[in-house]
C-alpha positions in Angstrom: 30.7 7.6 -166.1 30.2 10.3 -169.4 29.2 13.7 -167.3 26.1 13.8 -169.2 24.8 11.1 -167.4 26.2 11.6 -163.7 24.2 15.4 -164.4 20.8 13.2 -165.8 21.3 11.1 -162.6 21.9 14.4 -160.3 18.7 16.2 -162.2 16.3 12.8 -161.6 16.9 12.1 -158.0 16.6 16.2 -157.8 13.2 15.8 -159.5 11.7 12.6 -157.2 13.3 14.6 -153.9 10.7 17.7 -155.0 8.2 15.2 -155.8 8.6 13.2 -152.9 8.3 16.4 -150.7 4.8 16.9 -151.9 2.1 15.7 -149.7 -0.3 12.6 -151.5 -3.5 14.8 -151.1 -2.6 17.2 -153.0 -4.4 16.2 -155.7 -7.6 16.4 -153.5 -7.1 19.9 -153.0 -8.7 20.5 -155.8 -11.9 20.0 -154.5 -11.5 22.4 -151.6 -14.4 24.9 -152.1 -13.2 28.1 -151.1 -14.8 31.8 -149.9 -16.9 32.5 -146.8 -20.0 29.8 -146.5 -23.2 31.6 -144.1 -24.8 28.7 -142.6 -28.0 28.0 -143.1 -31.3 29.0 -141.6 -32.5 25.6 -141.4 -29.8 24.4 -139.3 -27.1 22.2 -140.1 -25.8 18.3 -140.2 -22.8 16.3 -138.7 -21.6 13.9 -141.2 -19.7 11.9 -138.6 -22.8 11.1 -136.8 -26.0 11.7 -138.7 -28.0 8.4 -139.4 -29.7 7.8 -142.6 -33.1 9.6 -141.7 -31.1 12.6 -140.6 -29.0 12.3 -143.9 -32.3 12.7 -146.0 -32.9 16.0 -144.8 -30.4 17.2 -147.1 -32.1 18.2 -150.7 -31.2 15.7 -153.1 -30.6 13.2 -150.7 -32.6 10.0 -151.0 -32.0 6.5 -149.1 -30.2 5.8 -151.7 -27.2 8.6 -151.6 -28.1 8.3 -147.8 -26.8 5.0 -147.6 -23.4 5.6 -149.8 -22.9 8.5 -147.5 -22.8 5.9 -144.5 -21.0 3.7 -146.4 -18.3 6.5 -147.2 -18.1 7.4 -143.7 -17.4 3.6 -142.7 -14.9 3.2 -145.1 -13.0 6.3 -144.6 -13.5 5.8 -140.6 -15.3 9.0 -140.0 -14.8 12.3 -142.7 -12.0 14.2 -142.5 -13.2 17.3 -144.2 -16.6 18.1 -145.4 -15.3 18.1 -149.0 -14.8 14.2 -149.1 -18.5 14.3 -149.4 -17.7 14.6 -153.3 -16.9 11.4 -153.7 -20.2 10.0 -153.2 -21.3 9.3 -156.6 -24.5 11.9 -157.6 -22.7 14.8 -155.3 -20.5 16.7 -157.7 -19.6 20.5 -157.0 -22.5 21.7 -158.0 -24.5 20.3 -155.2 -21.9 20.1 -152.8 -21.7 24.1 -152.9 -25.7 24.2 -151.9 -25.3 21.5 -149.2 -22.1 23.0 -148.0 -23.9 25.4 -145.5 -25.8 22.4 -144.0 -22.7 20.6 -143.2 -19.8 20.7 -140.6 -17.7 17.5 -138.7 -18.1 18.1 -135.3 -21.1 19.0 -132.6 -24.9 18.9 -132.9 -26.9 17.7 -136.2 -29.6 20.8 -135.8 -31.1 20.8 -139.7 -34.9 20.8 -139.6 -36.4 19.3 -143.0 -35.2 21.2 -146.4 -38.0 23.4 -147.3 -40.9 21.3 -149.8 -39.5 24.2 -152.4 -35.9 23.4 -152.0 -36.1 19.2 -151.9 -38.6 19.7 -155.1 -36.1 21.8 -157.0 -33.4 19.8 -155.9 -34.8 16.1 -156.8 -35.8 18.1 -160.5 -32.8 20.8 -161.3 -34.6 21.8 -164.2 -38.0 22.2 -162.9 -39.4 25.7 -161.6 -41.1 25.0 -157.9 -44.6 24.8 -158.7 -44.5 24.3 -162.3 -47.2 22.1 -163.7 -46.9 19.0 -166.2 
């Protein structure tokens, strides 16, 4: 073999041992939302056991997103980390980072209804509580 190829060879199986050495969810890491989260005054809600009532306590959760959320949890056999809540379709970053003081994996489901002011917002983003039509 020329020694131009026997050094591509050597560099490509250097290249898939790096890449190989890297874990699968890394990509997901992305979605890790860093920096300190205070929980919330309202309490806060297990995503490995809350039913669907329970689940609409959140703001901006209807049956609806309720129901994918339960669905989620089945398929993934329980959540791993709170972020995998993002791939629910409707919950982006944006309103993962407001629900994220609600929500842990393990112990008690202790959130009270969302405040009327905070589901309103939540259900219109661009509508100031109380605002009239």
């Amino acid at each position: 073999m020329h020694s131009w190829i026997r050094n591509l060879v050597a560099a490509l199986a250097l290249s898939l041992t790096f890449a190989a050495a890297t874990p699968a969810a890394h990509a997901a890491d992305d979605d890790v939302i860093e920096g300190p989260v205070a929980p919330s005054k309202n309490g806060v809600l297990n995503l490995n056991t809350a039913n669907e009532e329970e689940l609409m306590r959140l703001p901006g959760v209807g049956a609806s997103k309720a129901k994918a959320i339960l669905e989620l949890r089945s398929q993934l056999k329980g959540f791993k980390r709170v972020e995998d809540l993002m791939r629910v379709k409707g919950i982006g970053r944006k309103t993962f980072r407001k629900l994220l003081p609600m929500l842990k994996l393990e112990g008690a489901t202790t959130l009270v209804e969302a405040q009327p002011a905070a589901r309103a917002q939540a259900a219109a983003p661009g509508a100031a509580p109380g605002a009239k039509k």
